[in-house]
C-alpha positions in Angstrom: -22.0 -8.2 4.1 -20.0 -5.3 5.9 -21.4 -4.6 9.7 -21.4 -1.0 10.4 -18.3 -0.7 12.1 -16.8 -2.1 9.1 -18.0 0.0 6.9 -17.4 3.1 8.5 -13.7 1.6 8.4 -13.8 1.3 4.9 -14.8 4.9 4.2 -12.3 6.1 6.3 -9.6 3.3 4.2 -10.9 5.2 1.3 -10.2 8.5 2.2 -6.7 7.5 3.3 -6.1 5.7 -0.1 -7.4 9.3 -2.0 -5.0 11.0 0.0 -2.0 8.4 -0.5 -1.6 7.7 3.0 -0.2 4.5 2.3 3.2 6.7 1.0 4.0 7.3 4.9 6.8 5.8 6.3 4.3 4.4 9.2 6.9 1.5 11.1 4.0 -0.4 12.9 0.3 -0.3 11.6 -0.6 0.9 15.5 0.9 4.4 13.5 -0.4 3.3 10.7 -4.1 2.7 12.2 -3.9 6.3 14.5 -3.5 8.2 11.0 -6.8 6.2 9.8 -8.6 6.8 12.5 -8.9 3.7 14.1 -7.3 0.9 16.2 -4.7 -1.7 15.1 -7.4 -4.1 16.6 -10.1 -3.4 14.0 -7.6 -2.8 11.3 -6.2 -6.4 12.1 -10.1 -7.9 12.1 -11.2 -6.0 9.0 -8.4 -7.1 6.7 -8.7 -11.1 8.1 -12.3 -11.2 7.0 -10.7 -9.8 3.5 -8.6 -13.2 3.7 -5.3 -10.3 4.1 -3.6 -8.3 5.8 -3.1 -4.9 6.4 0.5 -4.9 5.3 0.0 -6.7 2.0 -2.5 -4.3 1.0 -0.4 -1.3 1.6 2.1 -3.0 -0.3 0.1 -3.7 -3.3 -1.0 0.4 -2.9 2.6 0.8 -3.1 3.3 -1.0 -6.2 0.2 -0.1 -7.9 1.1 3.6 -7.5 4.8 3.1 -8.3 3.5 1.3 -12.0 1.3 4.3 -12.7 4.4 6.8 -11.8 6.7 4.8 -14.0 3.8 4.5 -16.8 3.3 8.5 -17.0 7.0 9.6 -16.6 8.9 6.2 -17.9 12.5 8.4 -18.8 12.7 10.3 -15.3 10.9 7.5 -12.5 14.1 5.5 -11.8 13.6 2.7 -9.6 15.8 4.2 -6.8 13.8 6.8 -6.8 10.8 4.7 -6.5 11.9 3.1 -4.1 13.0 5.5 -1.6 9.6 7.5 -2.3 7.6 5.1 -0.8 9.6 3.6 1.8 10.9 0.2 0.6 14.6 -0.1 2.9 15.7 -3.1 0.3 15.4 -2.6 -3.6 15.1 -6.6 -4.1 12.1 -6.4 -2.1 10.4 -3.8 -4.3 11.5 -6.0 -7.1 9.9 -9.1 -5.9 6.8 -7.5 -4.7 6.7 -5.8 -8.0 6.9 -9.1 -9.5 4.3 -11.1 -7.5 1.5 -8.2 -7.5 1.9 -7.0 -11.4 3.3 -10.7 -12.4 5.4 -9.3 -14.7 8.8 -7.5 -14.6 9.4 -4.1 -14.3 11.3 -3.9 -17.9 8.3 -5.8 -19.0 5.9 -2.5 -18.7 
């Protein structure tokens, strides 16, 4: 069961989600939390009682959105492309996280 504060965290998650705030190149999640509206503290103790982190799940945003782009515009979403649009520095990253949250490969789509 959420608490209050919690929840009220998780509506304002949702609202960042709807607005793909997860796309911003945010460096720490202290950024990351100010754009949400709350501190890197709560941030931190919401997503351990999820059994995650705050950095996975913006990663699996990430990825989920980058499957969607390449499954409505397969010809013209490159993976470069992809991969400088939301931020990832290293393209075997993207290709391992891709890997590990869709458990598939990307040519496998």
């Amino acid at each position: 069961m959420l608490t209050a504060e919690f929840k009220e965290l998780e509506d304002k998650l949702e609202v960042w989600v709807k607005e793909k705030g997860y796309r911003l190149p945010d460096s720490t999640i202290k950024q990351s939390a100010a754009r949400i509206g709350t501190s890197s503290l709560k941030l931190h103790q919401y997503f351990s009682a999820q059994g995650t982190d705050f950095r996975a799940w913006r990663t699996a945003l990430r990825i989920q959105d980058a499957m969607e782009m390449m499954k409505q515009a397969p010809e013209i979403i490159y993976f470069k492309y992809i991969n400088f649009l939301l931020f990832f520095y290293v393209f075997k990253l993207i290709l391992l996280n891709f890997e590990l949250i869709s458990l598939l490969g990307p040519i496998q789509l």
